[in-house]
N, C-alpha and C positions, 0 to 999 in steps of 0.2 A: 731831213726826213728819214725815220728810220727805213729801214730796205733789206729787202732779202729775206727776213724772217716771216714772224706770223704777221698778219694783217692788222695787227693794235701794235700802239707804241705804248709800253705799259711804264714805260720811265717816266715819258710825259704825263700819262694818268697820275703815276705817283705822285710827281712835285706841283701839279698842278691841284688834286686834291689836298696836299697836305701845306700846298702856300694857301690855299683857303681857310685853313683850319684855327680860328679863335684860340688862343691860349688864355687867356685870361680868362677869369671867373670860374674857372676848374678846381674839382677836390682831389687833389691825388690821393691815387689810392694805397698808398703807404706812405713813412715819413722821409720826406728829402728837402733838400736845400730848393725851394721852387725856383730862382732864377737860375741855378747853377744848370738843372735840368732842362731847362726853355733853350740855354746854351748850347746845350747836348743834340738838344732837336735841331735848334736853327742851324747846328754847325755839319749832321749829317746832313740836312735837306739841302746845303749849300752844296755840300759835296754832292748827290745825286743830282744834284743842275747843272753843274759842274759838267759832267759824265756824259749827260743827255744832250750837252751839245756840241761833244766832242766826232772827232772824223770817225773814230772806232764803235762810236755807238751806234753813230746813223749809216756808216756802211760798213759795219765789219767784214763783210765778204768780201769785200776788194782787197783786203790786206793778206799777203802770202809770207808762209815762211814763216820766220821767227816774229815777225812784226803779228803776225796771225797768233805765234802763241800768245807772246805777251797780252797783245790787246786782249785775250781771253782770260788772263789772267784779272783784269782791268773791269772784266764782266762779274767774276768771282768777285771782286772785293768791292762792288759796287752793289751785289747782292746784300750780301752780310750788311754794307751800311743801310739799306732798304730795312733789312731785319731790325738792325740795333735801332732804327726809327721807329718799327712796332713796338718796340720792345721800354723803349722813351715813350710812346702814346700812351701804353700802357701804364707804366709809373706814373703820368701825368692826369692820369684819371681820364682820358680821352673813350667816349660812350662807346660799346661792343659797335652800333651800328657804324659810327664812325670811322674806327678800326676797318671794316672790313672792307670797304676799297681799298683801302691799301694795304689789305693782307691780299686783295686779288692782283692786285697791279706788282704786287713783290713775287707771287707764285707764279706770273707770265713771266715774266725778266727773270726767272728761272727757269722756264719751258726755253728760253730762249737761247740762255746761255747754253743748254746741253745743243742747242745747233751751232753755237758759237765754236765749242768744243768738237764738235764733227768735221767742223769747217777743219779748225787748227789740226787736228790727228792728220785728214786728207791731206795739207797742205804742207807740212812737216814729214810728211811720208815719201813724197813727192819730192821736195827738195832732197830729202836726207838717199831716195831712192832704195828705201827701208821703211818694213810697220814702224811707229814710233807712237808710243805710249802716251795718249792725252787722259788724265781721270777725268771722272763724272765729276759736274762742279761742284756736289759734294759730295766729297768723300769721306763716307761713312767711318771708316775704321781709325781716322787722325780725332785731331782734337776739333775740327768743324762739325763733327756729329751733333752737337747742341744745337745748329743753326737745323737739320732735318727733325730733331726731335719739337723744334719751338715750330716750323713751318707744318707740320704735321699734325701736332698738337692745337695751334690755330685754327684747321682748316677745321678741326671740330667744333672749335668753340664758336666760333665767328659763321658757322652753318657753311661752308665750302667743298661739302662733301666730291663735287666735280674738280675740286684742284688736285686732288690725292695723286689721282692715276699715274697722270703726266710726272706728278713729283717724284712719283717711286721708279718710274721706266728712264724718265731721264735726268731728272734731277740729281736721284741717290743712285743710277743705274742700274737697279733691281738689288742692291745690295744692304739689304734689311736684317735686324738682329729679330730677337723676340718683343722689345719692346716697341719697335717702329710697326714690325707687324700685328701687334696688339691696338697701336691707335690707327692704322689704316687696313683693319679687318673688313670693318660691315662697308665701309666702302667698296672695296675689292673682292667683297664674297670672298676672302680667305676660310679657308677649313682649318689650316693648319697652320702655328707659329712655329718658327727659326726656334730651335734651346739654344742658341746661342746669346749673350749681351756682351757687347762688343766692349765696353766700357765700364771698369767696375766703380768707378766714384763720379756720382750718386748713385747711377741706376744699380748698382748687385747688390743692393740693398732692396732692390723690388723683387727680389729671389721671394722672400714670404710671401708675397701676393701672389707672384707667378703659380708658386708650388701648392697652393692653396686643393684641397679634394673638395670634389661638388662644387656648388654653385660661387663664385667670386665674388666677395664679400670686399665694402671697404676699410675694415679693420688695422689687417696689417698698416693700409697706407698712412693712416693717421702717426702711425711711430716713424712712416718713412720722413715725413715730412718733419716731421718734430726733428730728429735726425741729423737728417742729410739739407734742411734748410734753414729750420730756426736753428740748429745749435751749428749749422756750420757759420752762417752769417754773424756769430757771435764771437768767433776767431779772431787774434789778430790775421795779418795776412802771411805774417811767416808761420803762421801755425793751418791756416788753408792748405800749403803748397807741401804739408805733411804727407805722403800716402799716393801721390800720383796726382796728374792733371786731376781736377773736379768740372766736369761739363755741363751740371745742371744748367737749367734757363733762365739763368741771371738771378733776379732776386727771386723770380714769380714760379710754382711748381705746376708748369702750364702741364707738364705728363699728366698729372695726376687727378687736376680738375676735365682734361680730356677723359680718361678713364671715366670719372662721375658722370661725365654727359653722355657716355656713349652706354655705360651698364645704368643709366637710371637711378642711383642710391639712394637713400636718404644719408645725406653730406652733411648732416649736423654737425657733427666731429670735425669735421674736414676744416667746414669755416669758420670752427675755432682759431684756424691760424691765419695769420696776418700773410701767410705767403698762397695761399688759396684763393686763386679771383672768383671768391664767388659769383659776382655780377655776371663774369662771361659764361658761365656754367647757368645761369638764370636766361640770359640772350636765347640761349641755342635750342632750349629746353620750351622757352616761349614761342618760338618761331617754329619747333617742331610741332608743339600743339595746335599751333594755328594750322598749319599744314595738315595738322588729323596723321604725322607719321608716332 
């Protein structure tokens, strides 16, 4: 039984929705080796069952000390596998409505972990009889930024404008560039963005859109994605690892169809490209009209 955290056990939601979930008869929604990917799923979801029935999941507050950091450690990377699960539904053509329980049960197991981590700082503080330094479980300024930009980017697509909050105060620890605060604006009444982007490969390449005078057009972003997606995907892999980490959102340009749903466009251009989920920019756009927002 999970304990001590929030009152849902969003593990079990996860693997409990996603061992329900029919793979067959699906179109993915780009080209991949279909079994190869089924693999991919079946082998995180194994791991997130794995996780959820372990002593560190269902009591992490009992654990002191280093056995607290680590186990916290064990939350982080059990997260990211929640992710690359979306991120596998996604490729596998899996429906916007389908997604989004388990875009919700991934964003609580992240509300979660940041009490994971409160635990481990107190408890390491305490042994060490010293502050002692735990990060937010993600942290923004390494190479997990991709995992805040896909869980942020989601929350738009998939209509979860209530997960944002919690994501950005505990999740990312309020520690947001210009493009995190650009997809979690209208959630958060933000007035102002960060100049800063923590990471230049893909996103400083959003610098044309950012810097854009008057109204935010989606022009630029058609070249970003030509860009920074199709021509990077068209690399070998020692020609990727050219120019620094590259953190994009795996194959899909979830930023930038975020952007589409939250400014409105007309995305013709957009869904030219095979890395543009139109569909979930359709999802969000639908369900906002039915709402009359």
């Amino acid at each position: 039984m999970h304990t001590g955290l929030s009152c849902s056990n969003p593990l079990a939601d996860i693997v409990q929705h996603a061992t329900a979930i029919r793979l067959t008869g699906l179109q993915p929604r780009r080209t991949l080796n279909l079994a190869d990917k089924k693999s991919d799923w079946k082998a995180a979801l194994a791991t997130l069952r794995r996780f959820a029935a372990s002593p560190g999941y269902q009591a992490p507050l009992q654990l002191q000390a280093h056995a607290a950091l680590e186990n916290y450690w064990q939350w982080q990377a059990a997260g990211q596998e929640a992710c690359h699960l979306l991120v596998y539904g996604i490729d596998l053509g899996l429906p916007a409505a389908t997604l989004r329980p388990l875009y919700l049960g991934t964003a609580a197991l992240w509300r979660d972990a940041a009490s994971v981590a409160e635990h481990a700082r107190q408890s390491m503080a305490q042994a060490t009889a010293a502050p002692y330094g735990v990060p937010a479980p993600i942290a923004t300024r390494t190479s997990d930024y991709r995992y805040a930009v896909l869980l942020t980017s989601l929350a738009v697509l998939l209509d979860a404008p209530e997960a944002i909050a919690a994501l950005v105060e505990h999740t990312l620890g309020l520690d947001t560039d210009r493009l995190l605060d650009y997809l979690s604006a209208a959630a958060l009444e933000l007035e102002q963005a960060s100049d800063d982007l923590f990471h230049r490969r893909p996103y400083g390449a959003l610098a044309a859109f950012f810097d854009q005078l008057g109204d935010a057009l989606p022009d630029p972003l058609v070249g970003y994605v030509q860009s920074q997606y199709s021509d990077f995907h068209r690399l070998s892999p020692k020609q990727q690892k050219k120019g620094g980490p590259w953190l994009g959102t795996w194959y899909w340009a979830l930023e930038v169809a975020a952007l589409s749903a939250l400014y409105g466009w007309d995305d013709a251009a957009l869904r030219a490209s095979p890395h543009y989920p139109a569909d979930l920019v359709d999802f969000v756009r639908e369900r906002q009209a039915q709402s009359g927002l």
